[in-house]
C-alpha positions in Angstrom: 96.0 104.3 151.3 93.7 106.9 150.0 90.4 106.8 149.4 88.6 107.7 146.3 85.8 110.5 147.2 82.4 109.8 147.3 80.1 112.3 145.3 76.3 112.8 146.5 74.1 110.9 144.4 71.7 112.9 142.1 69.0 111.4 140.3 69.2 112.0 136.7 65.4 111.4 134.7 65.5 108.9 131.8 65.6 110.2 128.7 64.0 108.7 125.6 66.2 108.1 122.7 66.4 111.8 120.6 64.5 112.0 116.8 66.3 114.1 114.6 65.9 116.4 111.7 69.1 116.5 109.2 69.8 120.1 107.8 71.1 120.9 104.6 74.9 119.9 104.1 77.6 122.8 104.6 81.2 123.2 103.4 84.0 122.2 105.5 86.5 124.2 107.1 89.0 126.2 105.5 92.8 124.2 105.8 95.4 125.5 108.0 99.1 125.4 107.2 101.2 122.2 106.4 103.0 123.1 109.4 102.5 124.6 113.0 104.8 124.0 116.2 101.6 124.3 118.8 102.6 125.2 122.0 101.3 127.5 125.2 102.8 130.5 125.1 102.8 132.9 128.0 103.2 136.0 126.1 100.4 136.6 123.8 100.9 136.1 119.9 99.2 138.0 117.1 98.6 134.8 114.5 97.4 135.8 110.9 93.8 136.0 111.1 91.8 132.6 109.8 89.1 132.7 107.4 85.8 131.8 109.8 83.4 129.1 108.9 80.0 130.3 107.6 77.0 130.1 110.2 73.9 128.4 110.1 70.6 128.5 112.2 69.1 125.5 110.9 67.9 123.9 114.0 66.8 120.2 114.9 63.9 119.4 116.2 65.1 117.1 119.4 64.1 116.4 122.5 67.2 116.1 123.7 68.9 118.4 126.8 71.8 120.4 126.8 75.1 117.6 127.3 76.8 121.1 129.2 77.1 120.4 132.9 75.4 116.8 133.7 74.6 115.7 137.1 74.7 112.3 136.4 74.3 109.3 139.5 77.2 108.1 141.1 77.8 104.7 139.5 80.4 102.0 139.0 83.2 104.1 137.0 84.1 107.5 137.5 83.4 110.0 135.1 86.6 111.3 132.5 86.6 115.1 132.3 87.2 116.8 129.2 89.7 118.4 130.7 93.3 118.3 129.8 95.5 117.3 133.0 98.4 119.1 131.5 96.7 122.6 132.4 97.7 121.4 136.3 100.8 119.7 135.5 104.2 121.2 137.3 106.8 121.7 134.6 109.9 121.9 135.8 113.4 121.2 134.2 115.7 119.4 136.1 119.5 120.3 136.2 121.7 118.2 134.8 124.2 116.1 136.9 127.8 117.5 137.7 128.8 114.2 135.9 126.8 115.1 132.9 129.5 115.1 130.3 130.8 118.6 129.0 130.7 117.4 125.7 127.4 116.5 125.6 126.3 119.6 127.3 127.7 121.7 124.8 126.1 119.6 122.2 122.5 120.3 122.8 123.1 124.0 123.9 124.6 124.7 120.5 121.3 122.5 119.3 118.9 124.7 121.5 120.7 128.2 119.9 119.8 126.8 116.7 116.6 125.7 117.3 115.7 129.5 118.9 116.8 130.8 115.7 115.3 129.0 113.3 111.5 127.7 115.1 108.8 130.8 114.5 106.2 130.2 117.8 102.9 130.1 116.5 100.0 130.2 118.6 98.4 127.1 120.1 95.7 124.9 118.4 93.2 126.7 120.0 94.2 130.3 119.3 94.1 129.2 115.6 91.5 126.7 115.8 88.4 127.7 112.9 85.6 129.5 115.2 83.0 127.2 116.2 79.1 128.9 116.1 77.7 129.2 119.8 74.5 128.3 120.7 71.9 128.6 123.1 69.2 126.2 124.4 68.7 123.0 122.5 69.4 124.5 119.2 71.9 121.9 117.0 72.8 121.5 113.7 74.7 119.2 112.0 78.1 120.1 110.9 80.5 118.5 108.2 83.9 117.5 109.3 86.9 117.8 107.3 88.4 114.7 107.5 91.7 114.2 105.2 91.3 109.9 103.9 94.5 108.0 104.5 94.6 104.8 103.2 98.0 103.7 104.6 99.0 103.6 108.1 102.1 103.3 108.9 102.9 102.3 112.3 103.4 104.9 114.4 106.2 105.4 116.8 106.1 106.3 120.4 109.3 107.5 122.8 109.7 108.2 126.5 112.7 110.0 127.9 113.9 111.6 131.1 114.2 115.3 131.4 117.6 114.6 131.3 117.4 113.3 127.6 118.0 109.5 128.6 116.1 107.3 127.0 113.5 105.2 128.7 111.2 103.2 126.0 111.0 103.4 122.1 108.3 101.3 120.0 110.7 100.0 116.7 108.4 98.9 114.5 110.8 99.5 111.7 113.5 98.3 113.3 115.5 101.6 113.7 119.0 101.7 114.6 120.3 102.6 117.9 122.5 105.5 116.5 119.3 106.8 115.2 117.2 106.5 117.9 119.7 108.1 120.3 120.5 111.6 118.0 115.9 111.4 117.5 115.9 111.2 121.0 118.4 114.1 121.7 116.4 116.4 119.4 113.2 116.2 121.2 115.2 116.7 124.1 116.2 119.7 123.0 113.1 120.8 121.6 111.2 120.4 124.8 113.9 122.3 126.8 113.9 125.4 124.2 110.2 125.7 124.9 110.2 125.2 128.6 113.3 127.7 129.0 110.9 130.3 127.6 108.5 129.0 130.4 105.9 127.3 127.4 104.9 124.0 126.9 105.3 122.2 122.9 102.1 120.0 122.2 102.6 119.0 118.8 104.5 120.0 115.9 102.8 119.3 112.2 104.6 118.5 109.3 102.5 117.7 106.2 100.6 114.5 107.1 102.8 113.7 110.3 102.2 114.7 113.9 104.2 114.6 116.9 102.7 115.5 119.7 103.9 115.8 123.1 103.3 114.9 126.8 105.1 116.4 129.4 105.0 114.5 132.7 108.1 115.5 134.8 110.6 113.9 134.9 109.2 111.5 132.4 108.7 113.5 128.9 106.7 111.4 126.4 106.0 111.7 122.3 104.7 110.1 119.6 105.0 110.1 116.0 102.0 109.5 113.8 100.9 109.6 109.5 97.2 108.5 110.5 95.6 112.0 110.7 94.1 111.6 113.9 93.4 114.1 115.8 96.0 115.9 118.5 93.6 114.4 121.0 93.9 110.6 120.1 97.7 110.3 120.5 98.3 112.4 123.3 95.7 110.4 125.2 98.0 107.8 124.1 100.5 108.7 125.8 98.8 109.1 129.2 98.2 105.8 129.0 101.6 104.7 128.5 102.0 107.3 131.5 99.8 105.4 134.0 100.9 102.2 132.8 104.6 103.4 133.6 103.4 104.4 137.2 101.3 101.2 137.5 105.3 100.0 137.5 107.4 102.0 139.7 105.1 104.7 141.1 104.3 108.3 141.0 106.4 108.6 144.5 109.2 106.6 143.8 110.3 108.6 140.4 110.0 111.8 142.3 112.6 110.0 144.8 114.7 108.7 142.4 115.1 111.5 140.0 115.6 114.1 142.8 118.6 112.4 144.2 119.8 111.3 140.6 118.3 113.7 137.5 120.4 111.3 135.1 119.2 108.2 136.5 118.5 105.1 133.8 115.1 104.1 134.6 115.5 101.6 131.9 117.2 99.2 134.8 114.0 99.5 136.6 111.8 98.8 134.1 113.8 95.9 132.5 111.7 93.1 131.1 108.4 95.1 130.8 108.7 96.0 126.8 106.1 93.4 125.7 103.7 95.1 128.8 104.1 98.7 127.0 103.9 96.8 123.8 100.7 95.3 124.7 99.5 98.7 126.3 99.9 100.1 122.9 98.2 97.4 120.7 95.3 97.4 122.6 95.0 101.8 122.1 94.9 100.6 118.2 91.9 99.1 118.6 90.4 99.3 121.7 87.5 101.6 121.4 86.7 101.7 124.9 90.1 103.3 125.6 89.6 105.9 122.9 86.1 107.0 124.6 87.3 106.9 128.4 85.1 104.0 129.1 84.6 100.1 129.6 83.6 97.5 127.3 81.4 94.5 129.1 81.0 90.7 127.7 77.5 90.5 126.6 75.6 88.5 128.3 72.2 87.1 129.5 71.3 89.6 132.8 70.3 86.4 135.0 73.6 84.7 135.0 75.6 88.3 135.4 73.8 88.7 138.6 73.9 85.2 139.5 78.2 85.5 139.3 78.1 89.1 140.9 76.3 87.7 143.8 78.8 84.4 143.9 81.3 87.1 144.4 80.5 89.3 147.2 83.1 89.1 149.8 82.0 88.1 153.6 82.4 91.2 156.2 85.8 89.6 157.4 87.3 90.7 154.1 88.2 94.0 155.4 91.0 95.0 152.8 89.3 94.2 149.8 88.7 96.7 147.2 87.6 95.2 143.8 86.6 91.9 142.6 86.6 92.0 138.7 85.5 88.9 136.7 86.6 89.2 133.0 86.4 86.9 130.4 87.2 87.4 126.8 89.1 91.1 127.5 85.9 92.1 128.8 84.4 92.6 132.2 81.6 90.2 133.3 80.9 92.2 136.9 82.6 94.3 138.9 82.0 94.4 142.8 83.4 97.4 144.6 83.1 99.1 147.9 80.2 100.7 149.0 80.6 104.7 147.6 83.4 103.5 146.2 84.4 104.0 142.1 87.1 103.2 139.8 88.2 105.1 136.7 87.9 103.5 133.5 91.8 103.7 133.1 92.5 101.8 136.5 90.6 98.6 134.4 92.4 99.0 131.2 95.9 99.0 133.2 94.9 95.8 135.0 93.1 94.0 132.3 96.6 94.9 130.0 98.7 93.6 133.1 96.8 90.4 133.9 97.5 89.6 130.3 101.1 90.2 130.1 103.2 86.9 129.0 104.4 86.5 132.8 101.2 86.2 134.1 99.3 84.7 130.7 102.0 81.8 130.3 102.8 80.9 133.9 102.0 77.5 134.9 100.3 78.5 137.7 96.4 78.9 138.0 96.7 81.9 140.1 98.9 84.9 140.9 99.8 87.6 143.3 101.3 90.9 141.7 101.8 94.5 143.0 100.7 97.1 141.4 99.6 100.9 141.4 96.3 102.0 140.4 97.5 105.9 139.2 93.7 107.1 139.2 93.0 105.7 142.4 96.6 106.2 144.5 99.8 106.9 142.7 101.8 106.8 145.1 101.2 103.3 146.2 100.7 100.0 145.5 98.1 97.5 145.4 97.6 93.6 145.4 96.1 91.9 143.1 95.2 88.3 143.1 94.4 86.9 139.6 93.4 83.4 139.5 92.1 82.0 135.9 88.9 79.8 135.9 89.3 78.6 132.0 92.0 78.7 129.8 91.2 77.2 126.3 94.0 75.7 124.8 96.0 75.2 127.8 96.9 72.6 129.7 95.2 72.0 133.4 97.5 73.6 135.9 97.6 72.6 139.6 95.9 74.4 142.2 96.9 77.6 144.2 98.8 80.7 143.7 102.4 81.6 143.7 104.0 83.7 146.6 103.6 87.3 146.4 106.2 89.1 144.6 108.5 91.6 145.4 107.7 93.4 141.5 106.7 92.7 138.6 108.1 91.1 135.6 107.7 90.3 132.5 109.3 88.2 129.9 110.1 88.6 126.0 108.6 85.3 124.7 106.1 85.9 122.6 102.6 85.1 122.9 101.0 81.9 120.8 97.4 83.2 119.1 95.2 80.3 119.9 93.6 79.2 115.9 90.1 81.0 115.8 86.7 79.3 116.6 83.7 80.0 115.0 83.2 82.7 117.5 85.4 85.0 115.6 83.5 86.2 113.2 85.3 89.1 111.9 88.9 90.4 112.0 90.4 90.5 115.4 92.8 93.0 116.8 96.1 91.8 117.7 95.3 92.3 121.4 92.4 89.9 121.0 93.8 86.9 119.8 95.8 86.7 123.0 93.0 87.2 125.5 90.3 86.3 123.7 88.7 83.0 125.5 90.6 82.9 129.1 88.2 83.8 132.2 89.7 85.1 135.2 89.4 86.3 138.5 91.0 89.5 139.7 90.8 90.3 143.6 92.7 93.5 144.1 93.1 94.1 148.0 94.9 96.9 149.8 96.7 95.1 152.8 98.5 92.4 153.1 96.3 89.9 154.0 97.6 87.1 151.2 96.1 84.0 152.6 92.9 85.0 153.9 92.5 87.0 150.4 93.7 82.9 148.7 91.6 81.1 150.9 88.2 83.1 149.9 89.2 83.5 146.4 89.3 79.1 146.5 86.1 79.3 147.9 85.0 81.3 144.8 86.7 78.9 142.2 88.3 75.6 143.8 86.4 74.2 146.6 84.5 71.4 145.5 82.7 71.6 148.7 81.7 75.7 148.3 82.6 76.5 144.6 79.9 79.1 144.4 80.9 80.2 140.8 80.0 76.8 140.1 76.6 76.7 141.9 73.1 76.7 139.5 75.8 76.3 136.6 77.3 80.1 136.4 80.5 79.4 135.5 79.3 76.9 132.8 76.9 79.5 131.2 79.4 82.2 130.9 81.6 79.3 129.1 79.0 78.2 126.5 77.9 81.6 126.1 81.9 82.5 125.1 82.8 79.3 122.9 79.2 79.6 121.2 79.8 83.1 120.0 76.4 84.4 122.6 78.9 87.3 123.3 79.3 89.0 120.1 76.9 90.1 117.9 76.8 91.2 113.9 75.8 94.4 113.0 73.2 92.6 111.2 71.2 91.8 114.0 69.8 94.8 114.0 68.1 94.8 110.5 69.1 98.6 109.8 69.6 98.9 105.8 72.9 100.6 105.4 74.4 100.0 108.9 78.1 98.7 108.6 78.9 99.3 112.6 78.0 101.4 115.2 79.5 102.6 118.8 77.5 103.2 121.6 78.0 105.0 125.0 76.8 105.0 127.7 77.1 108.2 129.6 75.4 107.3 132.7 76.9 104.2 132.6 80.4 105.0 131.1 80.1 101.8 129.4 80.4 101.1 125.6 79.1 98.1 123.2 79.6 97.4 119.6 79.3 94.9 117.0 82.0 92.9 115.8 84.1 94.6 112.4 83.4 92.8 109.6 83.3 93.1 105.9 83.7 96.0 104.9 86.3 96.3 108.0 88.0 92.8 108.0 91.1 94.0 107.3 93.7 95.9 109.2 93.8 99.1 107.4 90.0 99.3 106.9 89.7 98.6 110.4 92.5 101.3 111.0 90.4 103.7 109.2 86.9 103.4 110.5 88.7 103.7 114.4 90.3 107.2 113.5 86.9 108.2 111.8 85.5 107.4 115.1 88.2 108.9 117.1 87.8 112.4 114.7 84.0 112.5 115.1 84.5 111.8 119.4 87.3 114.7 119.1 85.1 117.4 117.6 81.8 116.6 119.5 84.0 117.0 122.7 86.2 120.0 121.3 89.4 117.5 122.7 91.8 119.6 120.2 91.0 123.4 121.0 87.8 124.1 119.0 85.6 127.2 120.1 82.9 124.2 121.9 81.5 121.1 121.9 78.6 120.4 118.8 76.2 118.0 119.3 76.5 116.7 115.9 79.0 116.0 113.6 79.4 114.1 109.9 82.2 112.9 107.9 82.1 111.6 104.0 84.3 109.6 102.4 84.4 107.8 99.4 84.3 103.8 101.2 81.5 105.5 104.1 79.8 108.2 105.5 80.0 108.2 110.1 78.3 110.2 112.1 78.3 111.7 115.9 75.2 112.0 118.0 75.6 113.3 121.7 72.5 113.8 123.8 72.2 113.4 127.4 72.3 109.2 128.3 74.1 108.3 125.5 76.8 109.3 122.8 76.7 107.3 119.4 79.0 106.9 116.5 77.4 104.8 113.2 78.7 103.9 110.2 77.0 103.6 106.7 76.8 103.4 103.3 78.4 106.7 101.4 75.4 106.2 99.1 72.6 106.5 102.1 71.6 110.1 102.3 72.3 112.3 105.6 68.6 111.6 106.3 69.1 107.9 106.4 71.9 108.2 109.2 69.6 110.0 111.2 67.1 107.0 110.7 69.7 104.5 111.3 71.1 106.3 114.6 67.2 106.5 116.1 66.9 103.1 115.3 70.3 101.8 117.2 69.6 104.0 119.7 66.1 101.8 120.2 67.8 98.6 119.7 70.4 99.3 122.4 67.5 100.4 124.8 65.9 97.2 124.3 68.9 94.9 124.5 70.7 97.5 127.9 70.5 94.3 130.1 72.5 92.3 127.7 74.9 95.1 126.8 75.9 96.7 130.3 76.7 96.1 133.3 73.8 97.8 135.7 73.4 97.2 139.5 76.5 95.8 140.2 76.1 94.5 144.3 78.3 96.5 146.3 79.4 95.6 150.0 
């Protein structure tokens, strides 16, 4: 089992919240075509020059540092790079089987003539990508972004296939027909292969309001299909979640073995019974703002009784295998312990916090459960276990004590999850994720050996004993009931008192945590909520330059007719508000100096800090 590197600690100063001064408003960028296949090219294309935006030197007066090459500590979760993976990624096609039928074969290359004849390679999104301004020092300004309104958002589809054009999973949410599905399927086939036997790489094409964008993750090729106008960035990173949650199944190792002594293997027969798991995995990337920003999410809650239950559940020395103890209640994470220079990437929790939660593991009448699984960002070529054993289950009936046996694999079954009715501690519109995760608190030991009964015995300790139960002890588990059922967890935008503020998202850099307030009206329902998540997800793309712009901008504002968002970046945090469309641009910079105070005061709450380590 591999290790996860240590990096040397470095001390970063703290950073008072930024002041800024708003500039004067500037036009938005010039449109591009209706439709653009972007790919990488190897040879160099001459694309038809693009009208560049105006410049402007209006500069803010901030006291923030350059966000370019932070040395941030070492903390819980592991940094996300801004990096694409695919720039490392192997692409190689696979031959087809001898047994590959003829007439098939002939079939797609008469496809892939065709499609050579009539597709015109264009340069990729960042060859024609409107030039970005460069700056130097602190100098910022704040920029409009374009941002196309869509008030209807039609489900969006997602496909995985082999190399081999098989398919492997395919999200119906209008109940397409198989026929269909299988000649879609062989066209994206076919696509990718005319683009990789020219040794390139086909991101996305665009076609009026819809975007298909690709992910190419040998032999796995992966694509979705979406009207929202996100950006590129938002469903490709999609798709490298459905990725890892694929590999969190059968591993990175095990595909390579399979599909090099069979390149027209069904991996559907090894993946049977996990559709509502990938369903799930996609529901949650709806919603789950935490996913969109690379980060975590924690349960608020009072600081006293998070370190009272972190220090409940630090393992003796005898627990040699152990590698996280996670404590999550309501989705969220309460505490994390973890190994001594030891982290875990943001996308190792989401795949376990989506896996714990699968209808399996959810509606077993068990209290506690062994599965194996694969952390991708940690090892992925090997599994893990993970002991999850839930502490309170509202609704549900009292289950009798211990786990089941370790198993071989898991499964999962098609029944469909029951929503619980809501409490009076939902107090806006709740994502469909949500409602099926929303009051049960768990404990997940993840261990690398095999050491299943000591790993039990301490985890009853934890939870069961009545002689030990040292969740139980000075009333921790209790508190971190109340708090849930009471509503203590969540918190209304209008706590904050801000004139104007509809919501607001928060990161933490050093941290890579996030909090926000619950949606509510003007958000509580699906497609305003819809909306206001891929305003978010625009404004994070362009202050990161996710989809080929010149550079990252420290600033960045969107108008609308229902609301006006903006994107700060500085140093310790990034922060994404909402308001009125009446407020002026100098009211959001009020508004984002004033959340950015209120989370400073309430950080104890909010995040998880000084988790115990062993």
């Amino acid at each position: 089992m591999s290790h996860t590197p240590s990096r040397s600690p470095s001390r970063t100063p703290k950073t008072p919240p930024s002041r800024l001064v708003v500039p004067p408003s500037i036009r938005p960028s010039p449109s591009l075509s209706n439709l653009h296949i972007h790919s990488h090219s190897v040879e160099s294309s001459n694309p038809p020059p693009v009208p560049p935006l105006p410049t402007y030197q209006q500069v803010l007066d901030s006291t923030a540092s350059s966000v370019i090459n932070l040395d941030l500590n070492e903390g819980i979760l592991l940094q996300d790079g801004d990096v694409e993976a695919e720039d490392a990624e192997e692409v190689n096609v696979m031959s087809f089987d001898a047994d590959t039928d003829k007439t098939d074969e002939a079939t797609r290359n008469t496809l892939r003539d065709h499609l050579r004849k009539t597709l015109s390679h264009t340069a990729s999104r960042s060859d024609t990508a409107v030039p970005r301004p460069h700056w130097k020092g602190k100098s910022r300004e704040m920029h409009d972004v374009p941002f196309d309104a869509v008030y209807r958002y039609p489900p969006r589809q997602y496909f995985v296939l082999t190399d081999a054009g098989k398919p492997v999973f395919i999200s119906r949410p209008d109940g397409e027909e198989t026929g269909n599905v299988a000649s879609t399927i062989a066209v994206m086939q076919a696509l990718i292969s005319v683009f990789l036997d020219d040794n390139d790489k086909l991101r996305c094409i665009n076609a009026g309001r819809t975007r298909i964008s690709f992910v190419l993750r040998p032999p796995l090729y992966y694509a979705c299909s979406s009207s929202w106008g996100e950006p590129e960035s938002v469903t490709r990173s999609h798709l490298e979640y459905l990725h890892i949650q694929i590999l969190s199944i059968v591993t990175a190792a095990q595909l390579r073995r399979i599909f090099e002594r069979r390149t027209n293997f069904d991996l559907r027969r090894l993946l049977d019974g996990t559709e509502n798991l990938l369903s799930s995995l996609l529901d949650r990337l709806e919603f789950d703002l935490a996913m969109s920003t690379s980060s975590l999410q924690c349960l608020r809650l009072d600081s006293g009784t998070r370190k009272r239950a972190a220090e409940a559940l630090l393992p003796s020395s005898k627990m040699k295998d152990i590698l996280y103890i996670i404590l999550v209640a309501e989705a969220k994470v309460i505490t994390l312990i973890r190994p001594r220079k030891h982290s875990i990437h943001p996308a190792d929790i989401h795949i376990v916090m989506n896996t714990i939660h699968s209808p399996s593991i959810l509606n077993s009448p068990a209290s506690s459960s062994w599965i194996p699984i694969c952390l991708p960002k940690f090892n992925p070529s090997g599994f893990v276990n993970a002991y999850i054993s839930f502490l309170h289950r509202d609704g549900a009936q009292e289950h009798s004590q211990g786990g089941s046996a370790p198993a071989a694999e898991s499964e999962d079954t098609a029944d469909d999850i029951i929503s619980p009715d809501p409490t009076p501690t939902q107090r806006s519109v709740a994502p469909p994720y949500a409602t099926r995760t929303q009051w049960g608190i768990a404990l997940i030991c993840v261990s690398g050996g095999g050491e299943f009964d000591s790993v039990r015995a301490w985890c009853d300790t934890v939870t069961t004993d009545r002689y030990t139960q040292r969740l139980e002890k000075e009333g921790t588990l209790d508190a971190i009931s109340k708090a849930c059922s009471s509503g203590q967890t969540q918190y209304s935008v209008a706590d904050l008192g801000i004139p104007g503020l509809r919501h607001f998202v928060y990161k933490s850099r050093s941290q890579v945590q996030i909090t926000a307030p619950t949606f509510e009206d003007p958000y509580d329902s699906p497609e305003d909520h819809r909306r206001l998540v891929t305003l978010y997800q625009t404004l994070h793309d362009a202050i990161h330059a996710k989809s080929g712009q010149e550079g990252p901008l420290k600033l960045q504002y969107i108008l609308t007719e229902k609301e006006s968002v903006m994107g700060w970046i500085t140093q310790p945090f990034e922060l994404y508000i909402a308001l009125s469309p009446r407020l002026p641009k100098t009211a959001a910079v009020g508004a984002a100096n004033a959340v950015a105070r209120w989370v400073k005061k309430e950080e104890g709450k909010l995040f998880l800090q000084n988790a115990p380590v062993f």
